[in-house]
NUMAR-670030 format. One record per residue (C-alpha): y, x, z; residue in three letters. Coordinates in steps of 0.05 Angstrom, whole numbers, padded with zeros to 5 digits, always signed. Each point is the difference from the previous one (the first is absolute). Layout:
<recs>
YXZala;...
</recs>
This chain:
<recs>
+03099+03373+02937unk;-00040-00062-00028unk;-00067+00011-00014unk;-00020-00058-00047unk;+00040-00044-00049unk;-00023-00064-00035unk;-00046+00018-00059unk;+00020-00038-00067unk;-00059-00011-00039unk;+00024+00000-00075unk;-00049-00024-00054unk;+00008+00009-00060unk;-00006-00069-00056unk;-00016+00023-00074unk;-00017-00052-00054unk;+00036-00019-00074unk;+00004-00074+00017unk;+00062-00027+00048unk;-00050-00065+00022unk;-00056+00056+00023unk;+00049+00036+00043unk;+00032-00061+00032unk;-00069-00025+00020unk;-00023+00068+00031unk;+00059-00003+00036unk;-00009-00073+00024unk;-00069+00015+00031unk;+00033+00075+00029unk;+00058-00035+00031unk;+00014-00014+00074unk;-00053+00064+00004unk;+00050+00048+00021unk;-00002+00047-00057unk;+00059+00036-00048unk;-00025-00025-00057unk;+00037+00037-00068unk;-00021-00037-00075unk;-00006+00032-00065unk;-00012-00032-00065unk;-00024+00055-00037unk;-00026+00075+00011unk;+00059+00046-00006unk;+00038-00049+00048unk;-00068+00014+00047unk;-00003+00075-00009unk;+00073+00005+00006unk;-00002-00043+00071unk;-00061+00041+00029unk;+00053+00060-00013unk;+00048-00032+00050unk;-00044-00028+00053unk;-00061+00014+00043unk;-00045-00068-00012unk;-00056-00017+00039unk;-00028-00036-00067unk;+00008-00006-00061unk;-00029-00074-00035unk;-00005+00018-00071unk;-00013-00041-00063unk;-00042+00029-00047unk;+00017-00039-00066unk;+00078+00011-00014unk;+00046+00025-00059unk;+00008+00075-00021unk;-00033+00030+00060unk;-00062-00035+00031unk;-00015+00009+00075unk;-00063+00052-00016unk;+00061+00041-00030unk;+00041-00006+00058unk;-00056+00008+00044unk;-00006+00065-00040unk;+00068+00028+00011unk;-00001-00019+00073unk;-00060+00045+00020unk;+00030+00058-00046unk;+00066+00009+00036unk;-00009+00028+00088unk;+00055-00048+00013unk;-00039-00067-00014unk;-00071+00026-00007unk;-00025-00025+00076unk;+00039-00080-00013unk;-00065-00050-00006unk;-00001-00043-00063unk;-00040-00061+00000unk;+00002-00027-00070unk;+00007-00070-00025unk;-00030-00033-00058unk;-00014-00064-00030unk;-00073+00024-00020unk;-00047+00054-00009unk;-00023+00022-00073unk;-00072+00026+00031unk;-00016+00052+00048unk;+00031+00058-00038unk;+00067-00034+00013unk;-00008+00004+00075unk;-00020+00073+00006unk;+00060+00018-00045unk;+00042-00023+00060unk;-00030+00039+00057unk;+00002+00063-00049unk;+00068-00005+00002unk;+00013-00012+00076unk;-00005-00077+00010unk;-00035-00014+00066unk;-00010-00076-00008unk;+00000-00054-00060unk;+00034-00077+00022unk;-00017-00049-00053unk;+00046-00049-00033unk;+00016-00056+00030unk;+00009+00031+00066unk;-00039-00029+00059unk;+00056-00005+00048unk;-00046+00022+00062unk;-00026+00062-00031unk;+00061+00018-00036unk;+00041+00004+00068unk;-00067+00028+00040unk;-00007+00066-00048unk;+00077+00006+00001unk;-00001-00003+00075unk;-00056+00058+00009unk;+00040+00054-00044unk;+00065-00027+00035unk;-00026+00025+00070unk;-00030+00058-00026unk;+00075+00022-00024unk;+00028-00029+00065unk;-00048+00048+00037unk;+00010+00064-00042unk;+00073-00012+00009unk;-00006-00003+00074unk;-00043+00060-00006unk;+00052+00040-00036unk;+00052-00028+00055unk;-00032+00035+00055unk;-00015+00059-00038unk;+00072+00004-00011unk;+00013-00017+00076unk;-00049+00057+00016unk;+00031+00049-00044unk;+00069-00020+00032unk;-00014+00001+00060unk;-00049+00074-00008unk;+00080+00023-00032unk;+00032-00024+00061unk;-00047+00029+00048unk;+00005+00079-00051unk;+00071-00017+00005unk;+00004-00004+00074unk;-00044+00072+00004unk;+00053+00027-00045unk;+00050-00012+00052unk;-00033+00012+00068unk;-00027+00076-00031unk;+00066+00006-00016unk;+00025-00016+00062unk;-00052+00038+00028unk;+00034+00064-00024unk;+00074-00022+00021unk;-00031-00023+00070unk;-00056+00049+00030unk;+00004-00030+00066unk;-00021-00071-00016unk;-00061+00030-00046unk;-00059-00020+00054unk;+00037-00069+00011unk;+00006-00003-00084unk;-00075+00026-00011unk;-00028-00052+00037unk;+00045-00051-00032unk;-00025+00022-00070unk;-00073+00002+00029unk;+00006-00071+00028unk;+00035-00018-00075unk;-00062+00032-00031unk;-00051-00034+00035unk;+00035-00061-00024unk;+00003+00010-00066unk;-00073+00020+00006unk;-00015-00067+00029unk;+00039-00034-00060unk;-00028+00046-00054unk;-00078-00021+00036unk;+00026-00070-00002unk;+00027+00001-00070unk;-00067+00037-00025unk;-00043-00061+00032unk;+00048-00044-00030unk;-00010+00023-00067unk;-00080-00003+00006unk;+00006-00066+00027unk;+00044-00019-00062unk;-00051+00037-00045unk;-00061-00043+00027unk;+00046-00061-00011unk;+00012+00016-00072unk;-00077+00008-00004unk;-00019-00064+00027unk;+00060-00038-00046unk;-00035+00034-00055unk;-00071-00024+00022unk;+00031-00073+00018unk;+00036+00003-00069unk;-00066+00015-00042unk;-00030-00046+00038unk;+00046-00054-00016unk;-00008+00015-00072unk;-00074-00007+00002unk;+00014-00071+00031unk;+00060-00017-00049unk;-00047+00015-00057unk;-00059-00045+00034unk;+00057-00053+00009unk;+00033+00007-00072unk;-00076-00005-00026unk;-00020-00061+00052unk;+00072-00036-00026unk;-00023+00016-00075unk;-00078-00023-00005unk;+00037-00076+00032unk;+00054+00008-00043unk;-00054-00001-00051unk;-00042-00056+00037unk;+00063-00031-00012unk;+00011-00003-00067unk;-00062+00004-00037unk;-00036-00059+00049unk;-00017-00065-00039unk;+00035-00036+00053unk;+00067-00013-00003unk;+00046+00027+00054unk;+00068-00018+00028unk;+00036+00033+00065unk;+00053-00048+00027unk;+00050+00001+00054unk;-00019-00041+00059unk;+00014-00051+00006unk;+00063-00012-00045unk;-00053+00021-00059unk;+00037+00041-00042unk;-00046+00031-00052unk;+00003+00079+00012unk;-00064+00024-00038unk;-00048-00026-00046unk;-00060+00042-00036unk;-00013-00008-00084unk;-00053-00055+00011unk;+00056-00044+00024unk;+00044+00011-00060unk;-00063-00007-00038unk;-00025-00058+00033unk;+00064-00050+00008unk;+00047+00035-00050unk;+00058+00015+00048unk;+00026+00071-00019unk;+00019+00047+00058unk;+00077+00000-00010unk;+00000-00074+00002unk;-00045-00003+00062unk;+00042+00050+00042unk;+00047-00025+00047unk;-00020-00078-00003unk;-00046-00053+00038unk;-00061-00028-00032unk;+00042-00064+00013unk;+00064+00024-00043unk;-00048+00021-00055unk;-00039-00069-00007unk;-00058+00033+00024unk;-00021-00046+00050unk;+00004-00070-00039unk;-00005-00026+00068unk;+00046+00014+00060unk;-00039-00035+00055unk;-00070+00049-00025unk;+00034+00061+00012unk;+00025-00035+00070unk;-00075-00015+00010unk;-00017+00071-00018unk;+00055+00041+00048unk;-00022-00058+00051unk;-00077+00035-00002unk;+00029+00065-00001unk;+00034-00009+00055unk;-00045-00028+00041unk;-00055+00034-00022unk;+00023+00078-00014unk;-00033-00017-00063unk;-00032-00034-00058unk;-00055+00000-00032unk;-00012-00041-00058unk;+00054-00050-00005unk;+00004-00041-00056unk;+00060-00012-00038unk;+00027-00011-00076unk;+00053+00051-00029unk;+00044-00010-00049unk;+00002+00051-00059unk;+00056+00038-00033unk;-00023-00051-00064unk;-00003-00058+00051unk;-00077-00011+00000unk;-00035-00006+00071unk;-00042+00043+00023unk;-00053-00018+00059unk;+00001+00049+00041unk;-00031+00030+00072unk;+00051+00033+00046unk;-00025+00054+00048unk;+00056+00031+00043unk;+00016+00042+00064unk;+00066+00021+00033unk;+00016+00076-00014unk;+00055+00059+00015unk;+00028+00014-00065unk;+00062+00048-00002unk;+00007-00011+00077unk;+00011-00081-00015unk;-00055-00049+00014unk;-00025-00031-00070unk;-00056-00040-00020unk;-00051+00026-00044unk;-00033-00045-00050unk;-00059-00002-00054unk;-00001-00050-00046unk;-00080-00012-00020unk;+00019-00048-00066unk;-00063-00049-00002unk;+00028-00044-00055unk;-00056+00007-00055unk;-00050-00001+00059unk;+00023-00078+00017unk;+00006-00021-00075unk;-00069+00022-00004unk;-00032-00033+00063unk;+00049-00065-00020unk;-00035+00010-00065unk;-00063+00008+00025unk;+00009-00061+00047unk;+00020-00038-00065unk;-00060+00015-00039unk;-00047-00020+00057unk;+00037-00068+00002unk;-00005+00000-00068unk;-00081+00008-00003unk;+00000-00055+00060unk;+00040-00047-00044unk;-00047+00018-00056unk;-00062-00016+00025unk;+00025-00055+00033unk;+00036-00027-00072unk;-00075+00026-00034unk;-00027-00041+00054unk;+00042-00071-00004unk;-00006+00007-00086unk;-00080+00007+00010unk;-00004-00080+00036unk;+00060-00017-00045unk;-00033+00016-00053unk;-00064-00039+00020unk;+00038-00065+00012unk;+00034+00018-00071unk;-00053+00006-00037unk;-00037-00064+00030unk;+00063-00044-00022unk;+00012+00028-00070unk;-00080-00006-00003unk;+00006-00074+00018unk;+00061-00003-00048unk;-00045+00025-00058unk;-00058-00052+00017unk;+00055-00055+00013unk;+00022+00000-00075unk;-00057-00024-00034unk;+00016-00067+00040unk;+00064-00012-00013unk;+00006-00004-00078unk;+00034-00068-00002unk;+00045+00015+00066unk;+00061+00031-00026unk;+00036-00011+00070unk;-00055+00030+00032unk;-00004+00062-00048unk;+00064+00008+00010unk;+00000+00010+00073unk;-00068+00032-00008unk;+00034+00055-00042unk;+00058+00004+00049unk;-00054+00025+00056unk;-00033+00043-00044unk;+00074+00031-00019unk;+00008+00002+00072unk;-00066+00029+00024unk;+00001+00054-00065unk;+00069+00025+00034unk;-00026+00005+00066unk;-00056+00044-00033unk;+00054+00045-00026unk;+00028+00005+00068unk;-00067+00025+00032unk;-00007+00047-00064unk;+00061+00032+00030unk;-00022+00002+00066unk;-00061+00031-00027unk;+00042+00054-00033unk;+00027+00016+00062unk;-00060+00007+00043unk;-00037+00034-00062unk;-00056-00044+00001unk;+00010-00031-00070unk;-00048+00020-00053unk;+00043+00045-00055unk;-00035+00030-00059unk;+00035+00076+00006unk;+00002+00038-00058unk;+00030+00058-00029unk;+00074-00024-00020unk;+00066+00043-00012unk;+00049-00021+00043unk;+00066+00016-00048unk;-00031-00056-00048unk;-00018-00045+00050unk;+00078+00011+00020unk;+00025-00010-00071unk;-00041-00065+00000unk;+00026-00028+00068unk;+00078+00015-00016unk;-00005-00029-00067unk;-00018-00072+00050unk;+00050+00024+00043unk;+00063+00001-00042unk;-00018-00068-00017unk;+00014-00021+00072unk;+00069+00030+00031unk;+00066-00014-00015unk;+00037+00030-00059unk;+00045+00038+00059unk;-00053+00039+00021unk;-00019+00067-00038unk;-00072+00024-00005unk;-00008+00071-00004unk;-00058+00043+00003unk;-00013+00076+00011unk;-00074+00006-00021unk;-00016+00081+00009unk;-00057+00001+00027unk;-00055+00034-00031unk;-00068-00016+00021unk;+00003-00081-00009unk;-00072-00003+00000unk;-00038-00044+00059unk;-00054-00039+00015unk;+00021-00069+00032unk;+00005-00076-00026unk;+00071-00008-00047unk;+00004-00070+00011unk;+00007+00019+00079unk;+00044+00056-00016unk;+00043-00044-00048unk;+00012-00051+00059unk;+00018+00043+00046unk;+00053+00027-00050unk;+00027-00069-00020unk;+00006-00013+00079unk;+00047+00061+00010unk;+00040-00014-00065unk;+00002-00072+00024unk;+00024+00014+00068unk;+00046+00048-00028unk;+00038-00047-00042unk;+00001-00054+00059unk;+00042+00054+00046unk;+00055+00014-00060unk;+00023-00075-00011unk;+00070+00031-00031unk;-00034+00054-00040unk;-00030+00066+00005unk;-00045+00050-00026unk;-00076+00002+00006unk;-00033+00065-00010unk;-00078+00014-00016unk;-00017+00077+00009unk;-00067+00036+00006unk;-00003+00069+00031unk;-00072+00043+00014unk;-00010+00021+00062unk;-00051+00042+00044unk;-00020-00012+00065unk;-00037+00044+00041unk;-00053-00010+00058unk;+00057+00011+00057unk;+00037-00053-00032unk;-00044-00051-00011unk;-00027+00017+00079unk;+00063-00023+00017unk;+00015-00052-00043unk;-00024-00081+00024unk;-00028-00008-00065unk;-00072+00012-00012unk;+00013+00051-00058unk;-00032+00062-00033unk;+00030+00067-00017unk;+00012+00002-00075unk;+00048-00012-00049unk;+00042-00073+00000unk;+00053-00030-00039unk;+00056-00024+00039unk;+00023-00078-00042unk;+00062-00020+00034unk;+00047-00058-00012unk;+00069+00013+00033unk;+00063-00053-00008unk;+00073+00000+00011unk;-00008-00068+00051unk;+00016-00018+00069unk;-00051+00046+00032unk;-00048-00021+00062unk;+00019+00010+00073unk;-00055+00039+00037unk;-00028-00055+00039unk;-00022-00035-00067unk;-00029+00060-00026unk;-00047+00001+00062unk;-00032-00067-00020unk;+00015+00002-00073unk;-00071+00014-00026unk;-00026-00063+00051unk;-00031-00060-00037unk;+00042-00062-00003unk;+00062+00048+00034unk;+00058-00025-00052unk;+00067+00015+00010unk;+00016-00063-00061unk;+00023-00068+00005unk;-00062-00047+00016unk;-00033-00021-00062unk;+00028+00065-00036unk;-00055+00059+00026unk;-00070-00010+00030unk;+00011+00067+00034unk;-00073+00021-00042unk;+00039+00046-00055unk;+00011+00066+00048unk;-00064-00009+00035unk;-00043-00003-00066unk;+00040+00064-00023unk;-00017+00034+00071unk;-00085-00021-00015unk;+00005+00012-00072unk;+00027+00078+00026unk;-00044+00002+00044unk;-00067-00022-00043unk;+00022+00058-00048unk;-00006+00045+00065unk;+00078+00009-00005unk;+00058-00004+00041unk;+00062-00037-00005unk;+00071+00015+00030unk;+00068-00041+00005unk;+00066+00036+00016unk;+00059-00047+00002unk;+00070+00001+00028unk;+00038-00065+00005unk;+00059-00011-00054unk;-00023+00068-00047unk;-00075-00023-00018unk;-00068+00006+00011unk;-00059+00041-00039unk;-00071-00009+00010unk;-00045+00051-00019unk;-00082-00005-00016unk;-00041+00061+00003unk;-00071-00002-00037unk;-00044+00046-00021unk;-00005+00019-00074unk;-00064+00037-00032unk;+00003+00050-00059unk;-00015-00049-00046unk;-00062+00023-00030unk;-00040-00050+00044unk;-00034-00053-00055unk;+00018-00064+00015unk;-00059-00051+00023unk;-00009-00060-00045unk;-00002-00067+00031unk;-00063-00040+00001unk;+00009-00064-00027unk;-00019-00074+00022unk;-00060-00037-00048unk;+00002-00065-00006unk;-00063-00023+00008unk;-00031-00064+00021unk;-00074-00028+00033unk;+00002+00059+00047unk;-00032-00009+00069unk;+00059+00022+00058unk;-00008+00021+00072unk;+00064-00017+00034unk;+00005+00035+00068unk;+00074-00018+00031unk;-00006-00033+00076unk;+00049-00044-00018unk;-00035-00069-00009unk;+00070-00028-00045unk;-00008+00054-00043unk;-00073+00000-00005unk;-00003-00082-00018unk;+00065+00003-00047unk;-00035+00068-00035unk;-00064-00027-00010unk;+00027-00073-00028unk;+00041+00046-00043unk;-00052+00049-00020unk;-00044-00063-00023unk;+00044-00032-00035unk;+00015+00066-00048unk;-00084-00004-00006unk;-00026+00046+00050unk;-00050-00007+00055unk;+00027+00020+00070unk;-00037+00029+00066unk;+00045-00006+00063unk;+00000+00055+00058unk;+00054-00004+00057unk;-00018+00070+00010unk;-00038+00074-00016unk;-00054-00014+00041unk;-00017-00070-00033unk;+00026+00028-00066unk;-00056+00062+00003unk;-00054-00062+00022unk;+00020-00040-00061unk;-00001+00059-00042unk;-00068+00019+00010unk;-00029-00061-00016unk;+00047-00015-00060unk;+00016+00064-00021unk;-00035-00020-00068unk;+00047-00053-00011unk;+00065+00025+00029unk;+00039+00034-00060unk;+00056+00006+00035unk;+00036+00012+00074unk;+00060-00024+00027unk;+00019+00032+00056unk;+00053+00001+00052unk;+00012+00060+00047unk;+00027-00032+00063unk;-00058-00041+00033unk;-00035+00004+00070unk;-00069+00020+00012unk;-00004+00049-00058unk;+00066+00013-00042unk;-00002+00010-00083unk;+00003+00076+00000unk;-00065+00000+00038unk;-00032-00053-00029unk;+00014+00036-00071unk;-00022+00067+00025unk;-00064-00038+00018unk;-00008-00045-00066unk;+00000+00070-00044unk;-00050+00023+00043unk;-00036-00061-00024unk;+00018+00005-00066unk;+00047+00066-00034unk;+00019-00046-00055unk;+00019-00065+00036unk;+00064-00026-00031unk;+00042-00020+00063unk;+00081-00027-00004unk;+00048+00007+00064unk;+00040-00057+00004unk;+00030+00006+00060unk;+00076-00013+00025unk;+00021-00018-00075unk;+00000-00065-00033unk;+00015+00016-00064unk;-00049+00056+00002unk;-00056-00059+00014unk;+00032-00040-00050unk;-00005+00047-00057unk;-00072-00006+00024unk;-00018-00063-00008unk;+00033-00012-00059unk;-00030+00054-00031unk;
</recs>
């Protein structure tokens, strides 16, 4: 008689949709289990009916009868009231949802998608537990055979006991040796069964303990799961090292625009995410060599084709038993336009002081030749040859003083008479010049909606800079366009303007822009565009002064300024200044009396400017003092103070410059009457002739 047979372990598959089945039967295959499916719950009731399972796996959402209702059923009929259920589900509602399932006699939840590893680990515990009851029933049913055979084989011997007298000693100790042995067995069975009882006990304690770990794993796999997806970083797993995108988390998605179905299943490379095949070489190269990375730079191509600067960080990991790469993408694109923009502006402030610097002796050497020039005249009434050519220097020195005016502009050292202005009429004024000067082919349109227009600043400044765009506008759309003025308000807060290279205040600004329909700039211009004498032009067509006098007229108006441009679709440059409420009164302007006889102290430590100012000065009627600085200037002072009606005074000097030496004259006198002329010629010529 055999004692044992092979134990089939039949489980029991219960879920509404044919894909679930076929993948819990994927992961259960090659396990060595019966497994039996059912697509709904009569077809599961009516299999538990037929068959013993060791499990049964049931969905909980499905048609006509859920899996709490067959769960139900099952524990209300003897036959099928002791088969395990572990449910499946895509979710949980909240908590009352779980405790609805153990209620009705589930002893585990699995969550949708199933992790393969604990999917096959929970089957496996409740498939030996079957395997062991059923070998437990075996040799019960083995004991009880062999206790019938051994009752059986009494039956005959008493009975041949009666038929045979004389063999009764010989058959008594037969049966007393038979019942000693089936004492032994029935001692050996009972210490079986104990020893099968503390088994079960210790499964059970093994099981809850597993559980307890399960539910520390499922909660450890959840809290990175969230890490995951909610990080600001964005996150790709890849295979390694053919790189074949397996993951990504929402920042990703967010970050570079690549959906997940799009990602899944392709390389970087295939996607035209790495613009650059021999980078991600580079990058695998450090991997590889290094077991990691940690802030490698790259650019990556977005779904919208923009490049993103990037750092790489990256380390080999075991993800679904394969080795992958995992990588986080820190994007630091707006934190290199800023320090490229920050680098810019310091250039820029060099460039200006040097340009505020050049203008200042320019100016010197200008205003001694058109001085000389004014004082030549008188001398060459009857020399129409020589006026002639006298007047070509003059033409020729007055331009070169425009020049330095724009250098001036630039470095903000000019001296502008800022006033409350509104910058819509100033714009009205400026286009109304400008349509005079581009091509019938070109459109002008505007899209004024701002609605505080009202600043303080210099509209003369303001109306240059304007021309300059509109001007440089028209040059890039030789075959026609369209040229469009707008005005915006915007407000900028004190993080912004922390960050931004401009030397700005929080407040309200209007945004002017000027955007055309040209041939666009490649990046590398726009890096020097705002440069003095940079000029992309034709020599003798641009003296590379127009963008860098918009860039110090911004900047004088404490503004910023901004150029976006993308070769063959246009460029736009837009000017942020601040606007006031526009109940500020506007300052009146102070003006110039001609007068005559006066005595003058000019203080300049030029000696050109100081001989050509004082021939000049005389000649209009006036007596002049000379100082080639504040020191001599306060000397002179005190001992001519009653004479001197007037001060001319230059800033830049050594020894003691001209805001000193003012501070120091008022202290002398509050209601000294003192003129700056410095780095201007015009602004000393409007003196003298006045």
């Amino acid at each position: 008689m055999t004692l044992s047979k092979q134990i089939t372990i039949p489980i029991l598959l219960v879920d509404d949709r044919q894909e679930n089945l076929l993948s819990m039967q994927a992961i259960l295959e090659g396990e060595g289990y019966e497994l039996v499916l059912a697509q709904n719950g009569n077809e599961a009731l009516s299999q538990t009916l037929k068959n013993d399972f060791a499990l049964v796996l049931l969905d909980v959402q499905m048609p006509e009868m859920d899996g709490f209702e067959v769960a139900s059923l099952m524990r209300s009929n003897p036959k099928t009231n002791n088969i395990p259920v572990i449910f499946v589900t895509a979710g949980m509602k909240d908590i009352g949802f779980e405790f609805k399932g153990y209620d009705v006699g589930a002893v585990d939840y699995l969550m949708k998608p199933l992790e393969p590893v604990v999917f096959r680990s929970k089957v496996r515990v409740f498939g030996e537990m079957f395997r062991q009851r059923k070998e437990l029933e075996q040799h019960k049913f083995h004991l009880d055979q062999l206790v019938e055979e051994k009752t059986a084989a009494l039956s005959r011997t008493a009975f041949e006991l009666n038929e045979r007298n004389l063999q009764l000693e010989q058959s008594n100790r037969e049966l007393a040796a038979i019942e000693e042995d089936m004492r032994g067995q029935i001692h050996e069975f009972v210490e079986t069964h104990d020893q099968l009882l503390a088994t079960e006990e210790m499964l059970r304690k093994q099981l809850d303990e597993y559980e307890q770990s399960q539910r520390e794993l499922n909660e450890s796999v959840n809290n990175l799961k969230t890490v995951f997806d909610v990080s600001p970083l964005a996150f790709v797993v890849s295979s390694y090292p053919s790189g074949i995108i397996l993951d990504i988390n929402a920042t990703f998605t967010d970050t570079f625009g690549y959906p997940r179905d799009m990602v899944f299943g392709h390389t970087g490379l295939e996607l035209g995410f790495w613009p650059d095949a021999e980078i991600r070489k580079h990058f695998l190269q450090a991997v590889e060599t290094q077991g990691k990375v940690s802030g490698f730079s790259a650019d990556i191509r977005a779904l919208r084709g923009d490049q993103r600067k990037v750092l790489l960080y990256s380390s080999k990991i075991d993800f679904n038993k394969q080795p992958c790469l995992l990588i986080v993408f820190m994007d630091v694109t707006e934190q290199k336009l800023m320090e490229d923009q920050i680098r810019q502006s310091q250039k820029m402030d060099v460039l200006g002081q040097l340009a505020g610097g050049v203008a200042h002796d320019f100016n010197n050497m200008l205003t001694a030749i058109l001085g000389s020039i004014e004082l030549l005249y008188p001398h060459l009434n009857n020399n129409e040859k020589g006026l002639k050519l006298l007047g070509n220097i003059q033409q020729a020195a007055t331009r070169s003083a425009d020049l330095t005016q724009q250098l001036l502009s630039f470095s903000r050292k000019g001296q502008k008479d800022f006033v409350q202005i509104n910058l819509h009429e100033t714009i009205a004024e400026t286009l109304t010049i400008l349509e005079h000067t581009i091509d019938r082919k070109i459109s002008l349109q505007t899209k004024l909606v701002a609605t505080k227009t009202t600043l303080i600043g210099n509209a003369a400044l303001l109306q240059n800079a304007l021309l300059n765009l509109g001007v440089n506008a028209r040059d890039a759309m030789t075959e026609g366009g369209t040229i469009t003025v707008a005005t915006a308000n915007m407000n900028f807060d004190e993080s912004y303007c922390s960050l931004s290279p401009f030397d700005i205040e929080p407040g309200d600004y209007i945004e002017l822009s000027v955007a055309d329909t040209g041939t666009g700039i490649d990046q590398d211009t726009i890096t020097h565009i705002f440069e003095p004498f940079f000029t992309t032009k034709d020599v003798g067509k641009g003296t590379g002064l127009g963008l860098a006098s918009v860039y110090g007229t911004v900047k004088e108006h404490g503004g910023a300024v901004s150029v976006f441009s993308e070769p063959g679709v246009g460029t736009i440059f837009k000017l942020y200044l601040p606007v006031i409420s526009g109940e500020e009164r506007q300052g009146g302007q102070n003006e110039i009396k001609k007068l005559s006889g006066l005595g003058i102290l000019l203080v300049d430590d030029e000696e050109l400017i100081r001989e050509i100012g004082k021939e000049l000065l005389e000649m209009l009627g006036h007596h002049v003092y000379l100082a080639e600085n504040g020191l001599e200037a306060l000397q002179l002072y005190d001992r001519e103070k009653e004479n001197i009606s007037l001060v001319i005074l230059d800033l830049v000097m050594p020894k003691m410059g001209g805001r000193d030496t003012l501070r120091f004259l008022r202290q002398r006198n509050k209601d000294v009457k003192v003129l700056v002329a410095s780095l201007a010629y015009h602004s000393f010529c409007k003196l003298i002739k006045a």
